[in-house]
C-alpha positions in Angstrom: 52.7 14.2 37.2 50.0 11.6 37.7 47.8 14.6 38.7 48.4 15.3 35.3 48.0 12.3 33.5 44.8 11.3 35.7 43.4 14.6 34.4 43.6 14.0 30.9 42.5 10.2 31.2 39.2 11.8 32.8 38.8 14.6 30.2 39.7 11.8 27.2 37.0 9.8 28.9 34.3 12.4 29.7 34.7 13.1 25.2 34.2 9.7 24.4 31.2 9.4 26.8 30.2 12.7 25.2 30.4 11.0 21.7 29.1 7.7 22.6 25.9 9.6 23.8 25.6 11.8 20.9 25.8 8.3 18.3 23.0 6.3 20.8 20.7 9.9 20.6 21.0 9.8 16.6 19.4 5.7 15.7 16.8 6.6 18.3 15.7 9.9 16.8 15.3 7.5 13.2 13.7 5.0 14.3 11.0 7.2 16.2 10.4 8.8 13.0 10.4 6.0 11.1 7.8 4.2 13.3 5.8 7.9 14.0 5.4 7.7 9.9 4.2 4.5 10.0 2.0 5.0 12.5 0.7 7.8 10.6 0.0 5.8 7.5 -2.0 3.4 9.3 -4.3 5.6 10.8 -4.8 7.4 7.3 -5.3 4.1 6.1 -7.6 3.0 8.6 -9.8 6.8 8.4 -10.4 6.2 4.3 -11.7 2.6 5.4 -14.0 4.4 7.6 -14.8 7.5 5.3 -15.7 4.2 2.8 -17.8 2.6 4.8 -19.7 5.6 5.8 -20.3 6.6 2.4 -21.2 3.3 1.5 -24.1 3.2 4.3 -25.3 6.7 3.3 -25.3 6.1 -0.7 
C-alpha cells in the first residue's frame, strides 16, 4: 500500500512540475517577443536616421 501511495505522490508531482514548466516557458516566450519588436523598431528607427542623413549629404 505505500508502494501505492508513493507512486501516485511521484506521478501527482512529476504533473505539477510538468505544469509549472509549461507556465515559466509561456512569460518567457512574451517577453522575447516583446523585446525582439522593440529591438526591431529601433533599428528601423535608427536606418531612416541614416537613410536622412545620407540624402541630406547627397542633396
Amino acid at each position: 500500500m505505500d508502494a501505492d501511495r508513493t507512486t501516485r505522490a511521484l506521478a501527482r508531482i512529476e504533473q505539477a512540475l510538468a505544469r509549472i514548466e509549461a507556465a515559466a516557458r509561456q512569460p518567457r516566450a512574451a517577453e522575447v517577443q516583446r523585446r525582439h519588436d522593440k529591438l526591431k523598431a529601433a533599428v528601423q528607427d535608427s536606418l531612416q536616421q541614416l537613410d536622412l542623413l545620407i540624402e541630406g549629404t547627397q542633396g
